[in-house]
Structures are given as structure tokens and as C-alpha cells.
C-alpha positions as a Markdown table, in Angstrom:
| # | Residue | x | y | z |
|---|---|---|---|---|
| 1 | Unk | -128.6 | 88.2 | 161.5 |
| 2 | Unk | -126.2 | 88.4 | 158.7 |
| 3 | Unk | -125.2 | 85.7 | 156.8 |
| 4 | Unk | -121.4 | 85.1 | 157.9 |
| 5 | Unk | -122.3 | 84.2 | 161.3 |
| 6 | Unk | -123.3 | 81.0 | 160.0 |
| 7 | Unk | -120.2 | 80.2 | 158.2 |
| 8 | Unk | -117.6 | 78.3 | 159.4 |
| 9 | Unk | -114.2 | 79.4 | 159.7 |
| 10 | Unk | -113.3 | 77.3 | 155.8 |
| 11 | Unk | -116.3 | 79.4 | 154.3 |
| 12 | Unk | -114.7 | 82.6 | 155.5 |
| 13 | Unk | -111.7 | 81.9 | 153.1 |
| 14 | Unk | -112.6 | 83.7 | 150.3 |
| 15 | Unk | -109.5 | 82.3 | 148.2 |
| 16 | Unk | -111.6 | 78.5 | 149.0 |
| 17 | Unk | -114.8 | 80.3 | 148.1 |
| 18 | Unk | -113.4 | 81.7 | 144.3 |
| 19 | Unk | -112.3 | 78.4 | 143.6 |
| 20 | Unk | -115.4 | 76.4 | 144.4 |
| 21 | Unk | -117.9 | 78.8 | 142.3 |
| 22 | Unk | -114.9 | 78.5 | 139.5 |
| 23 | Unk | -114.9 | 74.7 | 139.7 |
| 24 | Unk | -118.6 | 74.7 | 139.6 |
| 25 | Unk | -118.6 | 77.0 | 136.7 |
| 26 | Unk | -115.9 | 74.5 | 134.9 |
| 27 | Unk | -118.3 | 71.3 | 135.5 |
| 28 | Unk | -121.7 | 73.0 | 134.0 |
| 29 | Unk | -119.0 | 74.0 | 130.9 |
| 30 | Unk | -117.4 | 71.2 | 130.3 |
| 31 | Unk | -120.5 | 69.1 | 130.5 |
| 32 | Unk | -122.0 | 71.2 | 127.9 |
| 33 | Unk | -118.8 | 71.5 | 125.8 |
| 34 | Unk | -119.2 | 67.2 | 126.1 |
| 35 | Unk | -122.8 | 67.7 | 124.5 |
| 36 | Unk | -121.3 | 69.7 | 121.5 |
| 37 | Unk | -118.3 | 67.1 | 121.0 |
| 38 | Unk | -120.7 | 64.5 | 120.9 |
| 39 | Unk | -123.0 | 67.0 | 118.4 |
| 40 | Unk | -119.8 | 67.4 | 116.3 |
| 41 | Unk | -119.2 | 63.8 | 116.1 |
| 42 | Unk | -122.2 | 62.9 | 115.1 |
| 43 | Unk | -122.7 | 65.7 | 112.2 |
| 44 | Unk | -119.2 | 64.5 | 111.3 |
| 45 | Unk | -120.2 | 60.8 | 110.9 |
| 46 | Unk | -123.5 | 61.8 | 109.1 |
| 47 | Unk | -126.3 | 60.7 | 112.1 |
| 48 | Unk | -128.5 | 63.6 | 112.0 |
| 49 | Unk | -131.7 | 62.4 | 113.7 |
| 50 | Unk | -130.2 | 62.1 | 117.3 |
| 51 | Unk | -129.1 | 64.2 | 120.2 |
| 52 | Unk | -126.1 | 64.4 | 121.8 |
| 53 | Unk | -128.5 | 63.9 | 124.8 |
| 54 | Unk | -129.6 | 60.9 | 123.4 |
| 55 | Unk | -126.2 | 59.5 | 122.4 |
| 56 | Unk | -124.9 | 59.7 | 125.7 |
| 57 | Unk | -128.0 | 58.3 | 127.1 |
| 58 | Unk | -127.2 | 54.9 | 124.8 |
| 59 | Unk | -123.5 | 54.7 | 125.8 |
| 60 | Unk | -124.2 | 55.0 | 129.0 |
| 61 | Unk | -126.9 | 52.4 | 129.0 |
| 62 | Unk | -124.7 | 50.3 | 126.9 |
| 63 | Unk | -125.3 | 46.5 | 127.1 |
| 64 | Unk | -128.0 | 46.6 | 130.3 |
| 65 | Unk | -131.8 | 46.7 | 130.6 |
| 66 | Unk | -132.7 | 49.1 | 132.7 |
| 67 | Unk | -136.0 | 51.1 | 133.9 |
| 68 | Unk | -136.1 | 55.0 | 133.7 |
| 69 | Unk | -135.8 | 54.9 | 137.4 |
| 70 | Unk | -132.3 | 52.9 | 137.8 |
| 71 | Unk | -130.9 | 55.4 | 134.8 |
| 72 | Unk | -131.2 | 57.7 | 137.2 |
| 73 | Unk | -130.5 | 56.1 | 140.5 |
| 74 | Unk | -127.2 | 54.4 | 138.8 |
| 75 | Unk | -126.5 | 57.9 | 137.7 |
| 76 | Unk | -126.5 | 56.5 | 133.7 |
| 77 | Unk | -128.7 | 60.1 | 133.0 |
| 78 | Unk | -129.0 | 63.2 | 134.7 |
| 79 | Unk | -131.9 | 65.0 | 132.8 |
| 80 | Unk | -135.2 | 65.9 | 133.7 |
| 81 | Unk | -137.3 | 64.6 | 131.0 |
| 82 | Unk | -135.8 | 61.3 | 130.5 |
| 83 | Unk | -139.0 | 60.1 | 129.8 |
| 84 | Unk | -139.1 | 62.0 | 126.7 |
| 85 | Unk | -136.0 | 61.1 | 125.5 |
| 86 | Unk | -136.5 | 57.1 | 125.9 |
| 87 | Unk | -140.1 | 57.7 | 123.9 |
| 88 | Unk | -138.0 | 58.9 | 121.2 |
| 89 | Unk | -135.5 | 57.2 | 121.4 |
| 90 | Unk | -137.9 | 54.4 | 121.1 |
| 91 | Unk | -139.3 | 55.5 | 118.1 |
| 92 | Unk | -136.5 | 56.2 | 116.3 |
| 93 | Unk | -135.7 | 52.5 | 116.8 |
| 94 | Unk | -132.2 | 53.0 | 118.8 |
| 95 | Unk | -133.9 | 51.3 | 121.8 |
| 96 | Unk | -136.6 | 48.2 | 122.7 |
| 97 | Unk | -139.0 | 48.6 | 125.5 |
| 98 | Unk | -141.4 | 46.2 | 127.3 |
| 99 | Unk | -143.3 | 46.1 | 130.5 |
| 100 | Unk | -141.7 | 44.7 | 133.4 |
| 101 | Unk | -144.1 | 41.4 | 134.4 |
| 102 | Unk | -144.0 | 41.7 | 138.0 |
| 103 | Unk | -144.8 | 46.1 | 138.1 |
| 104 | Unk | -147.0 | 46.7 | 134.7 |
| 105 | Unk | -146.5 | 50.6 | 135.5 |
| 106 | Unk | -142.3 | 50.0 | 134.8 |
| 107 | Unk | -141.1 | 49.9 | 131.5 |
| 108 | Unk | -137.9 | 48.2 | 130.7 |
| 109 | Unk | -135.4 | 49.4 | 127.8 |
| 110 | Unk | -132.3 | 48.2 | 126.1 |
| 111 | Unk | -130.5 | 49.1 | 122.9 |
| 112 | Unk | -131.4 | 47.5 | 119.4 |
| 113 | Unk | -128.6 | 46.6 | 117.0 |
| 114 | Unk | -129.2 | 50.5 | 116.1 |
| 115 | Unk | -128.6 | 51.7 | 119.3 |
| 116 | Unk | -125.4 | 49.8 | 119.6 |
| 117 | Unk | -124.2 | 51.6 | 116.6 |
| 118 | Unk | -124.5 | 55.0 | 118.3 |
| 119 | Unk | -123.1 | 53.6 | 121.3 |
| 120 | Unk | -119.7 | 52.3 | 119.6 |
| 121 | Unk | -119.7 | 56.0 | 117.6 |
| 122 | Unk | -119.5 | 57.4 | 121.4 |
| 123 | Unk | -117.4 | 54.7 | 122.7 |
| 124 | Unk | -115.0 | 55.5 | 119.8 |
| 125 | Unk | -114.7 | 59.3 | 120.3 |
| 126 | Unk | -114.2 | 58.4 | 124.0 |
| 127 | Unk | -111.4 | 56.3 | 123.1 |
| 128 | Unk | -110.0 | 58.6 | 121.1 |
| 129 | Unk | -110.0 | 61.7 | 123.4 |
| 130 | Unk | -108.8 | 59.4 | 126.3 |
| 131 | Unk | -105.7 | 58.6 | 124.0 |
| 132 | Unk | -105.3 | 62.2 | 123.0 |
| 133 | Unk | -105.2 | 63.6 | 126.6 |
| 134 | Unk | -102.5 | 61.3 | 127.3 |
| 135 | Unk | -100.0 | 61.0 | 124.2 |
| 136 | Unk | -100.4 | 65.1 | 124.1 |
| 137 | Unk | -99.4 | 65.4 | 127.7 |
| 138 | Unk | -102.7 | 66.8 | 128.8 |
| 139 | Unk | -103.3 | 64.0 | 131.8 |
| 140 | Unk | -101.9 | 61.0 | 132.4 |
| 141 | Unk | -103.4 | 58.2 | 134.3 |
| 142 | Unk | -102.6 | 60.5 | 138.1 |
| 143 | Unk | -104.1 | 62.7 | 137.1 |
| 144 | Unk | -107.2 | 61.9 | 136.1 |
| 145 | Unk | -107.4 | 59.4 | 139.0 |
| 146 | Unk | -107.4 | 62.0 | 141.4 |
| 147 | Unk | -109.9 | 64.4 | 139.4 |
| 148 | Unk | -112.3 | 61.0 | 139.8 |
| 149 | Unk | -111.6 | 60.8 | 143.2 |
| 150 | Unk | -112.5 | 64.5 | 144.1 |
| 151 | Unk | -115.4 | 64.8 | 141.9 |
| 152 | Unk | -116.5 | 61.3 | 143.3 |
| 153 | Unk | -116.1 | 63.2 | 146.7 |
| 154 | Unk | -117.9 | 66.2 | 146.2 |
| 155 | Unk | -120.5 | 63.9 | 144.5 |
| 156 | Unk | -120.7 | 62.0 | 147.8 |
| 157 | Unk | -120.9 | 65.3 | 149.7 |
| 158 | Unk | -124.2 | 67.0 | 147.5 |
| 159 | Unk | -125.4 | 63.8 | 148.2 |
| 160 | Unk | -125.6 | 63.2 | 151.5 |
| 161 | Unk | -126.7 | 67.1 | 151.7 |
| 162 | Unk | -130.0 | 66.1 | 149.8 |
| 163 | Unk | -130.8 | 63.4 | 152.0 |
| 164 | Unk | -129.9 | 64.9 | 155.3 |
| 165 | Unk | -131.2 | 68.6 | 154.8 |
| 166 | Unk | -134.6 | 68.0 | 153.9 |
């Protein structure tokens, strides 16, 4: 049995089809191209011994104590091997850890005061780009609303296909 039989009619649109694979394509790049702005900020700035992994891990973490498991259930980090990085990150001093009371096998993390300091760097270059998009006309405040709102959307939508395929 071939494989467009199983397509609904919005699949057979192959206009709908280029522009899906191209929007995926632009998501993988720009979150790459995020990684070496972040890389670029942080040769600029001097801070040599951290990832741009690991920077966004810290911003996104920002003022909370969380477990490995709620950074990725509250979507703060997206990597396999956050393990690894939070070990390092530990070591390097950017973070604190200690074992949850109640579950010994949990580990709990937060930022140190040297943590913080990457995580204002980030927050700074964020601030900056935000401003720059809109005083250069790039995207105003519409706009990026309703990129949120779609990507929030097809968020919702690979979602609910991992929970409901399998």
C-alpha cells in the first residue's frame, strides 16, 4: 500500500508540505545560530570555561531550585545529557546541589552568586537583541506574539502526538 493513501487531503498539499520541512529546517538553525550568539557573547565578555549549553541552562534556571527532572518537564532544557552538564556545571561552581530530604535519589540545583553572573550576561544579550529587533523594524510586539502563539501550537501538537501514539 503506498504511502499517500494514508494522507489526508492537507498532507496532499505539497505547497503546506515545503513549508513545514522549511519551518522545521529554520527552528533546528536558529536554535543553533542561538548557541553561537550566546558562544560569541561569551568569548566577547572574556568567560571562556562555559558553554553556550551551559549558559542557557543558568538563564533558564534563573532564580528556582529545581531537580534535573522538572528542567525538563518545565521545558527549562532540552538536551539529552543534562546530567552531565549540571555535574559540571557544579564543579565549575556556577551552581549548588543537595539531596532532596524526602527522595535521597533527587538532587536539587540552584545558581551560586557565579551562576547569576552568567545568567545576567544572557539576560543582557536577550535584552539587547529584543530591543534591536524592534527599533530596526525586524518585529514588533505582533509579531512576535503570533510566532509564540504558533510555535506554542505546534508544541502542543508534537506533544500530544508522543503521548497518544505510543
Amino acid at each position: 500500500m503506498s504511502m499517500h493513501k494514508h494522507m489526508g487531503p492537507i498532507a496532499h498539499d505539497q505547497g503546506f508540505m515545503a513549508g513545514y520541512l522549511d519551518a522545521l529546517s529554520l527552528v533546528e538553525r536558529l536554535h543553533r545560530l542561538l548557541l553561537d550568539v550566546i558562544k560569541d557573547e561569551f568569548e566577547r565578555v572574556g568567560v571562556l570555561d562555559i558553554n553556550a549549553v551551559q549558559a542557557l541552562l543558568l538563564f533558564n534556571i534563573g532564580d528556582h531550585e529545581v531537580t534535573a527532572g522538572e528542567l525538563k518537564s518545565r521545558g527549562y532544557y532540552q538536551g539529552s545529557n543534562v546530567s552531565y552538564n549540571l555535574k559540571k556545571l557544579v564543579e565549575m561552581e556556577y551552581m549548588h546541589h543537595q539531596r532532596c530530604e524526602i527522595d535521597r535519589r533527587s538532587v536539587r540545583v540552584r545558581l551560586t552568586a557565579k551562576g547569576r553572573e552568567i545568567r545576567d550576561v544572557v539576560t543582557d544579550l536577550f535584552g539587547r537583541h529584543a530591543e534591536g529587533l524592534q527599533s530596526n523594524g525586524v518585529l514588533g510586539a505582533d509579531g512576535i506574539d503570533q510566532i509564540a502563539a504558533s510555535l506554542r501550537r505546534v508544541e502542543r501538537y508534537w506533544t500530544d502526538q508522543i503521548r497518544y501514539i505510543y
